[in-house]
C-alpha positions as a printed Julia matrix, in Angstrom:
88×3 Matrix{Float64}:
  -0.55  -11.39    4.05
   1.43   -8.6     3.51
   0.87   -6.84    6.46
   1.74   -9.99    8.68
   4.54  -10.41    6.55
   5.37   -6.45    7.67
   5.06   -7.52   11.19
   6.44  -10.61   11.45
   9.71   -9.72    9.65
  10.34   -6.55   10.46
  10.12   -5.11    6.84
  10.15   -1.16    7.47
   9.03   -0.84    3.54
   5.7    -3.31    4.11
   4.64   -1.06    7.01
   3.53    1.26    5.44
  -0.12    2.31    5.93
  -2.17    0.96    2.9
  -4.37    3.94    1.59
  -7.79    2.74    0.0
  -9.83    5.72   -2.71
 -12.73    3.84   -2.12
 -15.19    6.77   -3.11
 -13.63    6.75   -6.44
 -13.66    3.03   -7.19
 -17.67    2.93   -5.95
 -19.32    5.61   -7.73
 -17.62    4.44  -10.57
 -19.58    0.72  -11.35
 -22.74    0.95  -13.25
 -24.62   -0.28  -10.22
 -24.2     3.03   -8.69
 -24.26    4.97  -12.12
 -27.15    4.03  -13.8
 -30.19    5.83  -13.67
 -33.31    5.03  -11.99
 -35.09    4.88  -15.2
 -32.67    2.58  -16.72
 -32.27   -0.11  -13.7
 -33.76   -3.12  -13.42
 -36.43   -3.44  -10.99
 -35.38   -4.21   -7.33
 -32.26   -1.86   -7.7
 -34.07    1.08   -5.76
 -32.64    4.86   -5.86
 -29.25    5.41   -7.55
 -27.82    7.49   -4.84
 -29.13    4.53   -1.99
 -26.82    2.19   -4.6
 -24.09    4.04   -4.43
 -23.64    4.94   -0.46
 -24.14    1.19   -0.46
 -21.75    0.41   -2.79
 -19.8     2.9    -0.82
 -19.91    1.29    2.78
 -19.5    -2.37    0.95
 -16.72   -1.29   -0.52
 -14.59    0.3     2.36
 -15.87   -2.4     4.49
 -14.09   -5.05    2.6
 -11.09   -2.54    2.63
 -10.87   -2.14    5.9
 -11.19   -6.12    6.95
  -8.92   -6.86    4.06
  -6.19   -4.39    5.68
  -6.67   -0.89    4.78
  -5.36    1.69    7.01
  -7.62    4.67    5.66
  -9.95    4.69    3.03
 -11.17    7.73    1.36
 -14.78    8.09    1.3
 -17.31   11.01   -0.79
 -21.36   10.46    0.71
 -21.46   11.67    4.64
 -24.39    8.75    5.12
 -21.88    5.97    3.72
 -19.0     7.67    5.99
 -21.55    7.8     9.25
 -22.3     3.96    8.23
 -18.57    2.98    8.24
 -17.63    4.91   11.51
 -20.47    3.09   12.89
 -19.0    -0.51   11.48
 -15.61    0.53   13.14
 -17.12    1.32   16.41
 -18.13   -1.91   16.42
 -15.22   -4.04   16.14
 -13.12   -1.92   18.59
């Protein structure tokens, strides 16, 4: 909304690009955290869990609005390139 809003009226202030830490927010929920040992079963290798929490993440982002969105694993930034490509 805000970025038709941006558009629509003209508002210098709402065009501004919107910046997304994604890596940050990701690697950060205990979904990506906890340890194999710890997880449930089903929840497969904590660093798989957290470049998917990674790409889920900047996904949403990026459909939601973001401009740029700053990413940490190279497989969940090769994933996310690869989502891009596709809706260009």
């Amino acid at each position: 909304r805000v970025k038709a809003a941006a558009l629509a009226q003209n508002d210098a202030q709402l065009q501004m690009p919107i910046v997304t830490p994604v890596s940050t927010e990701a690697w950060g929920v205990k979904e990506a955290i906890l340890p194999e040992a710890e997880a449930p079963e089903g929840w497969g290798s904590q660093e798989e869990r957290g470049i998917e929490m990674e790409i889920t993440t900047a996904a949403a982002c990026l459909v939601g609005g973001s401009n740029v969105v700053i990413m940490k694993h190279p497989a969940a930034i090769a994933a996310t390139a690869k989502f891009i490509d596709s809706l260009m």
